[in-house]
N, C-alpha and C positions, 0 to 999 in steps of 0.2 A: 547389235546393229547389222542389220546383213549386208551385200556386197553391190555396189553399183552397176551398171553396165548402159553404152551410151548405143548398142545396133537392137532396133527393136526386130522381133520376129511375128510370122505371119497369125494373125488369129484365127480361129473358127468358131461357128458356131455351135453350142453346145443346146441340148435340147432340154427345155423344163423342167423341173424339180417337179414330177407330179405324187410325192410322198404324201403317204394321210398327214395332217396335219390337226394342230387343237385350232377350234375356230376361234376361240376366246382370245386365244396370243395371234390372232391371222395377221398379219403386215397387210397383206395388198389388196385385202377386198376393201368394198366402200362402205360397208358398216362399222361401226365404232368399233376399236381395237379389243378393248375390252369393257366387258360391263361389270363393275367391282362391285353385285350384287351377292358374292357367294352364295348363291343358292334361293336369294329371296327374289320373289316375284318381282316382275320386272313394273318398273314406276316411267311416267311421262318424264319428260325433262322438264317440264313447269306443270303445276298443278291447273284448274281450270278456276278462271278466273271468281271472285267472291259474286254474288249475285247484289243488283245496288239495295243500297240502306237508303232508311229513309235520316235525313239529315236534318241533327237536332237543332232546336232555336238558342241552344245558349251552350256556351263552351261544359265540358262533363263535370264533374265532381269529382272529388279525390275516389281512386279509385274502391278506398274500402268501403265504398258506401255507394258507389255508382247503384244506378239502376240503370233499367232494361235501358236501352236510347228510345224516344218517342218515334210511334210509327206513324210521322207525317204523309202525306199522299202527295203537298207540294212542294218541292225544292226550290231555292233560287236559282235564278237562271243563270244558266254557263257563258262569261264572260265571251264576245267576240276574238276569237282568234289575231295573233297580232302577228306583225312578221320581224319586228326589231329584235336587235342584238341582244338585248336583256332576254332572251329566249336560249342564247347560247348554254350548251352545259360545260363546266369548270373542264380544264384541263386534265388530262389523261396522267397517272401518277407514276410514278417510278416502276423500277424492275419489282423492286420489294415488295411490292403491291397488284391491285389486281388491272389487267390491260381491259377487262371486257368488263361486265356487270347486265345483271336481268335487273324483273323489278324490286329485287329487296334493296340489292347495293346500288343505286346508280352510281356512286361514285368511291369508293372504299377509297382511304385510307391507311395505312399500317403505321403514319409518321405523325400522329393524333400528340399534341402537348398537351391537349386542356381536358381537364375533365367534363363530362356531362352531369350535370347534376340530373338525379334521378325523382319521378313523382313519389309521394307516400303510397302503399299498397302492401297487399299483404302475400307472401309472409315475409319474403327477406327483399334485400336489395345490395348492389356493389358499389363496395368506397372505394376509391383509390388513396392512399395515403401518403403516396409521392407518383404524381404524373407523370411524370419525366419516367420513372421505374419500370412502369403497368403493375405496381403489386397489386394483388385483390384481396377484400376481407370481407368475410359476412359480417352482416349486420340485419338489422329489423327494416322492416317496410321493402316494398319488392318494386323496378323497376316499370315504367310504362310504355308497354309493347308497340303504344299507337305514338310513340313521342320522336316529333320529328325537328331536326339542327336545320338552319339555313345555311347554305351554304354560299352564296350570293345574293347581292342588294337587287331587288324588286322594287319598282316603284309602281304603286294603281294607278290603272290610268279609266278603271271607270269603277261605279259603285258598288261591284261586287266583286271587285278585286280588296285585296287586303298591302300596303306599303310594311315588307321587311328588310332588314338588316341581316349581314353575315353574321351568325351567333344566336340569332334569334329561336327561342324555343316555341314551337308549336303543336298543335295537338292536332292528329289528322282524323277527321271526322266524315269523307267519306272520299274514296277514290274511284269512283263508278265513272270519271270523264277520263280518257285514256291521256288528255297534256293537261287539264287540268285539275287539285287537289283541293275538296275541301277542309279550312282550319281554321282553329281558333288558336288565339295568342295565349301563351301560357303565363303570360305576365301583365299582360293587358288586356280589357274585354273587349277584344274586336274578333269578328271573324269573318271568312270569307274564302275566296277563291287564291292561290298562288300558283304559277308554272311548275308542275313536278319538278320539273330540271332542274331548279335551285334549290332544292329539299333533298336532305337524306333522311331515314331513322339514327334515331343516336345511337344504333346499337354499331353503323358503320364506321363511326367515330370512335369507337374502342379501341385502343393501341394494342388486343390482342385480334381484332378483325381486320386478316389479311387480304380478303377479296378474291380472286379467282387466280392463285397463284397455285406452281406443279407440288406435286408429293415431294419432290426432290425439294425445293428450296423451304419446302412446311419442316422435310425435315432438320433441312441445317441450321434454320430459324432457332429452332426448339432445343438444338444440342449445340450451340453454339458452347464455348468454353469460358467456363466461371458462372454459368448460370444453373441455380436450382434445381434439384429437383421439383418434379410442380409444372415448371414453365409450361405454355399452352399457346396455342390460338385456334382460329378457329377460319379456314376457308373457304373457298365457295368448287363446288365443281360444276358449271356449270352445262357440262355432259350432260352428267344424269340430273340436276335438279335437286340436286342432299347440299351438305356443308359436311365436312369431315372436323371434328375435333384434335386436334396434333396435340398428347403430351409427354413429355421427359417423362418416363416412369424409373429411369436412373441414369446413371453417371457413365455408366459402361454399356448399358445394351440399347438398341434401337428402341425409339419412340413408340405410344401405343396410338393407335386412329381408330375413332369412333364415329362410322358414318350417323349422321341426323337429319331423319327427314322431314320436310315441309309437312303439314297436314293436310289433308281435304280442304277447297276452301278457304287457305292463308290463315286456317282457323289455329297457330301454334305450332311447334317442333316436336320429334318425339326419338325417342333413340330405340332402335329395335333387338333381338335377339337374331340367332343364327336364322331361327326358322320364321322370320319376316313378322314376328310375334311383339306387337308393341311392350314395352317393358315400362319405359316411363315418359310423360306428355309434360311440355312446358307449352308457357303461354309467348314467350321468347324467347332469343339466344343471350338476353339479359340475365334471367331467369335462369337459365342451365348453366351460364357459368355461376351465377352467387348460388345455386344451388350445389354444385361439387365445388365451391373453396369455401365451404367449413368444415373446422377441426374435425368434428362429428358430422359425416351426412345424412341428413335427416332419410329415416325411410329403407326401404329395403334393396333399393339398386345402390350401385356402389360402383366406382371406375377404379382404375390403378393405383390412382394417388390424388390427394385434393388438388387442384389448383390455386400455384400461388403468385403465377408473376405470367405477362404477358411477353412473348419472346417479342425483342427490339427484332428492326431489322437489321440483316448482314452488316459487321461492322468493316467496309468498303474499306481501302487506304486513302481517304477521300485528299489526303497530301499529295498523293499520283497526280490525281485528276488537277488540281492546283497546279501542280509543277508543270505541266503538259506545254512542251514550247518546243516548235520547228525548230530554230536551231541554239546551239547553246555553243559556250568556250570551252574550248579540252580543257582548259586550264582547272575549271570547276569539278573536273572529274574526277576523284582522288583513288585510286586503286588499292585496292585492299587484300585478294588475292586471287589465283583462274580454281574455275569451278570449269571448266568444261574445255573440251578444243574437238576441233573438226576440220574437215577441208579446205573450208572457206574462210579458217583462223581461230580465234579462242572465245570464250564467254570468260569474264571475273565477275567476281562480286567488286563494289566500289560505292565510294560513301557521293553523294550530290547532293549537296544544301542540307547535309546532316540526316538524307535520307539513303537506306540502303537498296540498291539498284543493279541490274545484271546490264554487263556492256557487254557487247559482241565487236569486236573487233576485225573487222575485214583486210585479207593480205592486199597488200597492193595487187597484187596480177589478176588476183579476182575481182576485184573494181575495177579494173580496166575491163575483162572480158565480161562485166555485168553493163557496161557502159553508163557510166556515169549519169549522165541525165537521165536515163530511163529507171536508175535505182532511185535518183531522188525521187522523181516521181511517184514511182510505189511508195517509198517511206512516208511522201506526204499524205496520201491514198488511206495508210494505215495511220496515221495519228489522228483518223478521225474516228475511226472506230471506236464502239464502246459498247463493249459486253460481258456479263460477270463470269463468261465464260470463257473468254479470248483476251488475250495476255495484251494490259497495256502498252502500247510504242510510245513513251515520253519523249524524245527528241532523240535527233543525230548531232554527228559532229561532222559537215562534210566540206570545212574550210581546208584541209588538208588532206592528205593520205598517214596512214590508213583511217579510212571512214570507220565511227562508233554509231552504232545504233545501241541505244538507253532506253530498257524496258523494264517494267515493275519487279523484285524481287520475290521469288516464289523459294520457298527455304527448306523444302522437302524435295528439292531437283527433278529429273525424269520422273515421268510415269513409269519408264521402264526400270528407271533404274530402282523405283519405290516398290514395285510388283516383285522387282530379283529380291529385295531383300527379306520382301512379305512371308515369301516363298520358302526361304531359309530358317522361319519362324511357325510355320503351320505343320501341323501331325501327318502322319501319311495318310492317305483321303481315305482306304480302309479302316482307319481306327478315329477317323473323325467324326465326332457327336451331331446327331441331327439338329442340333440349337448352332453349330458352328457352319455347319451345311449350309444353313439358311443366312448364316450371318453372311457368309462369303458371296451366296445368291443378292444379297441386298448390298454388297458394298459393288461388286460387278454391275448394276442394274444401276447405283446410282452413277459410275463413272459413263458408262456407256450414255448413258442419260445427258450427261454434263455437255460430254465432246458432242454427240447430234445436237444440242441446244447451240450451242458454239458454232460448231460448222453448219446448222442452218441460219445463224444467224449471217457468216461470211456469206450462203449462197445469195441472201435477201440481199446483198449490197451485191451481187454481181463478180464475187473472187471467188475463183479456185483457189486451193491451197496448192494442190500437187504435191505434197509432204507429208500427208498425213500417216502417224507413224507414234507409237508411244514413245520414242526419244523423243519427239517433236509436241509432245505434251507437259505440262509443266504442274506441280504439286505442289499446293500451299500448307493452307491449316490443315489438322486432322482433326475431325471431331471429338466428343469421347467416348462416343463408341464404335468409332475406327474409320467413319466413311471420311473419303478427303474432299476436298475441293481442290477440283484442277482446271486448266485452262489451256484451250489450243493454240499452240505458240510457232515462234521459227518460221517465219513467212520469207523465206529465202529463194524462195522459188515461185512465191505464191503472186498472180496477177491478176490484173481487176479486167470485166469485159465492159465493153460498152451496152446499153440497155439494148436487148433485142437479139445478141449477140450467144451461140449457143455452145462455140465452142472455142479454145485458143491452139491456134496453131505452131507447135514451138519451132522458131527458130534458129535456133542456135544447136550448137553439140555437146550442150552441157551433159554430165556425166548424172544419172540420172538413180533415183530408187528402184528397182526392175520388181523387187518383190514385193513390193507395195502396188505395184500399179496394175491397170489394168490392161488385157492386153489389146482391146485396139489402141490405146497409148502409145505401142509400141508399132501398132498394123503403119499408122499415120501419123503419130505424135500429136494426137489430137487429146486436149486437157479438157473436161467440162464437170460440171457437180455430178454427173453420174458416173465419172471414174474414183475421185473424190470417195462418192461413198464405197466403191470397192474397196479404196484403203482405209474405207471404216471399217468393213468386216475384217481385214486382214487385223488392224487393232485389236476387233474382239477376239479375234482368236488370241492376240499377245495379251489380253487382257485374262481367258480363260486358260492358256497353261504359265500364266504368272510370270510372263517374261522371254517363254521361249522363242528363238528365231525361229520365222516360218521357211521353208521349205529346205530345209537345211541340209547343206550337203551339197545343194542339186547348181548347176549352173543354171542361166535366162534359157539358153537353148533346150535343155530338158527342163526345165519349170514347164516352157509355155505349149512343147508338145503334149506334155502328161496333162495340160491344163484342156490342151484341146481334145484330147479324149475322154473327157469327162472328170478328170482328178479334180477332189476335193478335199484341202485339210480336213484332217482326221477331227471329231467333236474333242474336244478335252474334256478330261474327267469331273473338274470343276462345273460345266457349262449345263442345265439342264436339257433335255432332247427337245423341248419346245423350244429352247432359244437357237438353240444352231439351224433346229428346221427353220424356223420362221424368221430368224432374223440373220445371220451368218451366210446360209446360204443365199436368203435372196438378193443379201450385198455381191455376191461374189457373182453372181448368173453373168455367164455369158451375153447375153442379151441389156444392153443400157437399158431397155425399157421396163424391164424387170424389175431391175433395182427399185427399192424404196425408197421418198423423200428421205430427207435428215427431219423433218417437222413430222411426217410419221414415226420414225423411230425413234425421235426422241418421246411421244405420247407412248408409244410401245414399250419402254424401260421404266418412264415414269409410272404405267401403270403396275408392272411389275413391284416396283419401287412399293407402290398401293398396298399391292395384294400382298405382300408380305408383312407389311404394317399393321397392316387391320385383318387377317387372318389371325393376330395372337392378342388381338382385343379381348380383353376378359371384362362382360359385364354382369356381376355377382351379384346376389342375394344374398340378405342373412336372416 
């Protein structure tokens, strides 16, 4: 933990980092951060649309026997546009799932109970044989690519609309009207017109179809702990226009990812080789998975391991979220022993309604000089929060002194203090194997990842942290093979702005982090998210030499002049040269405008996160 100091000193400007730089990892320009094509030719982000079909007179035939569709010249006519509510699309779904969707997913999924039953076709098709599981098992007859779920009740309101039900199966027979779908009922013979909106493919129903969630969370999905070998899903990147396949190919090493891409046309999926070389064509993402979970996979491509189970999502401590109440009785607080202590008083572990909970305990002189109503305030501020990346505030106790602040229990303590111990257990970096090289590049890529998802989740609600710091980061699970999940915590300092508002002007003389911050912080005491991310970069750098204090040694008075003459922490040995250029130093620039979002550097680690994943993709022949 390095040393406080409350007299800021003068800043200056320092002049640009104009060092070559890879453009692939670039932070600030305005093209895509990265394009995770290694080396294959570059693809649209959606393919060009199907050209229309002509739409047959009666629902298709099983598919092993379909023929061509009829090449009609007249269609029915496209029902009159309507403006009511039944046009709405279903609600937006959790974090676990995907926030955006093109036109495959409009609405994914990840929390699917039910199975879809699948059409007859040939050759194979996927059972489930416990929903609730996501196992998968081949079996004979193959999925139907055009088979679409309802998602929401429809009513016709003229004759060429068709009245469905949530659940209803339908078969889509031509999408040529951009709001409205032609279909036929799969269980009844009607057909006709429905609003896209209320329709998915059933393939988005799959409890291994995550939707357009990051590399980071596909991977924690997939290695969450106690699940199989096998486990799988499969999400959307909407960037580029692919789906990446996520699977455990073991217990102990990082997951493999298999980009797939859309075809010419919506005409099927197809997974390529290094050299952008198709390898092997499906007719859906139904189809590719019952095609790699058999024992034996048919054919001469081959992935890492079959697929056997669809990864649940995060398992949340959804008891938090329950428990979550402004104020509670000390009385319920049962102390069990201190894990921590600081300036501002101690942290214990302690048992509440038979759940385990971190209390921070405030001295009395410091809630007084925090001023009471202004701290309740904050506390209340924060218990509305909710991110899987930012440590829950469950309630206080602030009927008396000293005030408890009661937030979720994370059981691996510090980030810092998890990196000292990391550190204490790894080779000296010259006799480190390039398979641990990379592992350490991927567990740094995913932490760094974590904390900008976090912290730009606080910028989106309008709080600086002014704290940020890996003491001030908190360590849960570890996966099994090694990456953790953390969360940005310790809002002790941290205030909320009003909408509009760009900067906070601190008032008081608290005793402050010096080496965390940045220096107009110290010019005028002015806080805003682009000092914030300055003490993300100082993170990553405690993140890339595994815990060491930064500038060590030095007092705020020699920090901030060495900092105005251009001093820069040294890269660490861990760190590759493309993260420090690109991302390290552009946290650190003298100039706030330089600085990068937190929502671009979190796409900048996840990609990382990417290209490490699927750079050790192996897809073989035999």
């Amino acid at each position: 933990m390095g040393h406080k100091h409350s007299h800021p000193e003068k800043d200056n400007k320092k002049e640009g980092n104009n060092n070559k730089h890879r453009a692939a990892f670039y932070v600030d320009n305005d093209d895509p951060i990265f394009q995770p094509n290694f080396g294959m030719t570059a693809r649209p982000k959606m393919p060009p649309s199907a050209p229309p079909i002509a739409v047959p007179d009666k629902p298709p035939p099983p598919r092993s026997s379909a023929p061509p569709p009829p090449n009609f010249d007249n269609r029915p006519p496209i029902p009159p546009r309507r403006s009511d509510s039944t046009l709405s699309p279903p609600p937006v779904p959790s974090h676990n799932s995907s926030k955006t969707s093109n036109g495959f997913s409009r609405h994914p999924s990840a929390t699917s109970t039910k199975s879809v039953p699948n059409v007859p076709c040939t050759p194979r098709a996927i059972s489930k044989s416990n929903s609730h599981s996501g196992s998968v098992h081949c079996m004979h007859g193959a999925p139907d690519d055009k088979l679409l779920v309802v998602e929401s009740r429809f009513l016709a309101q003229t004759p060429q609309e068709i009245s469905v039900e949530e659940g209803d199966l339908l078969y889509l027979l031509s999408q040529s009207n951009s709001e409205w779908w032609y279909v036929s009922s799969k269980t009844r013979q009607f057909k006709g017109f429905v609003p896209k909106s209320h329709v998915v493919f059933a393939e988005v129903k799959e409890p291994w179809f995550a939707g357009n969630i990051s590399s980071i969370l596909a991977e924690q999905r997939v290695m969450q702990p106690g699940l199989p070998i096998g486990t799988f899903l499969i999400r959307e990147n909407i960037k580029t226009g692919t789906f990446v396949l996520t699977v455990r190919s073991s217990n102990h090493d990082s997951p493999r990812a298999y980009v797939i891409h859309r075809r010419p046309n919506n005409d099927g999926f197809d997974i390529r080789d290094r050299h952008d070389q198709v390898v092997i064509t499906f007719g859906s993402l139904l189809q590719l998975v019952n095609h790699f979970s058999c024992e034996k996979v048919p054919g001469e491509v081959q992935i890492c391991t079959k697929l056997t189970k669809a990864a649940p999502p995060l398992a949340e401590p959804t008891e938090y979220v329950t428990m979550r109440k402004w104020q509670v009785n000390r009385s319920e607080v049962k102390r069990v022993q201190e894990i921590g202590r600081g300036q501002f008083g101690e942290v214990y572990l302690a048992k509440w309604r038979g759940v385990d909970v971190a209390v921070k305990s405030l001295k009395p002189n410091h809630t007084e000089q925090l001023a009471n109503n202004q701290f309740l305030e904050e506390a209340k501020t924060l218990t509305k929060l909710a991110h899987q990346n930012v440590i829950c505030l469950l309630a206080v106790c602030a009927t008396d002194k000293p005030f408890l602040i009661i937030t979720e229990f994370m059981k691996n303590g510090s980030l810092l203090s998890w990196l000292q111990s990391l550190a204490k257990k790894l080779q000296p970096i010259p006799l480190m194997s390039e398979e641990t090289s990379m592992k350490n590049v991927l567990v740094g890529a995913s932490i760094s990842a974590q904390v900008a998802s976090g912290m730009d989740y606080l910028a989106a609600n309008q709080i600086v942290h002014r704290d940020l710091a890996a003491r001030n980061v908190l360590v849960g699970e570890v996966s099994s093979n090694g990456v953790p999940r953390v969360k940005v915590a310790d809002f002790g300092l941290a205030r909320k702005f009003d909408i509009g508002d760009e900067n906070y002007v601190m008032k008081t003389d608290n005793l402050l982090p010096w080496k965390w911050m940045a220096p107009e912080s110290f010019d005028e005491q002015i806080f805003n998210t682009k000092t914030d991310v300055w003490s993300y970069g100082i993170l990553l750098w405690e993140i890339g030499t595994l815990g060491k204090t930064p500038y060590r040694g030095w007092d705020s008075e020699g920090t901030l002049e060495h900092l105005a003459n251009g001093y820069v922490l040294p890269k660490p040995e861990l760190v590759p040269d493309y993260v420090y250029e690109d991302a390290f130093q552009k946290c650190v620039s003298l100039n706030p405008q330089d600085r990068p979002t937190f929502d671009r550097l979190f796409k900048y680690f996840d990609d990382i996160n990417f290209d490490s994943l699927t750079v050790r993709r192996s897809t073989s022949r035999h």
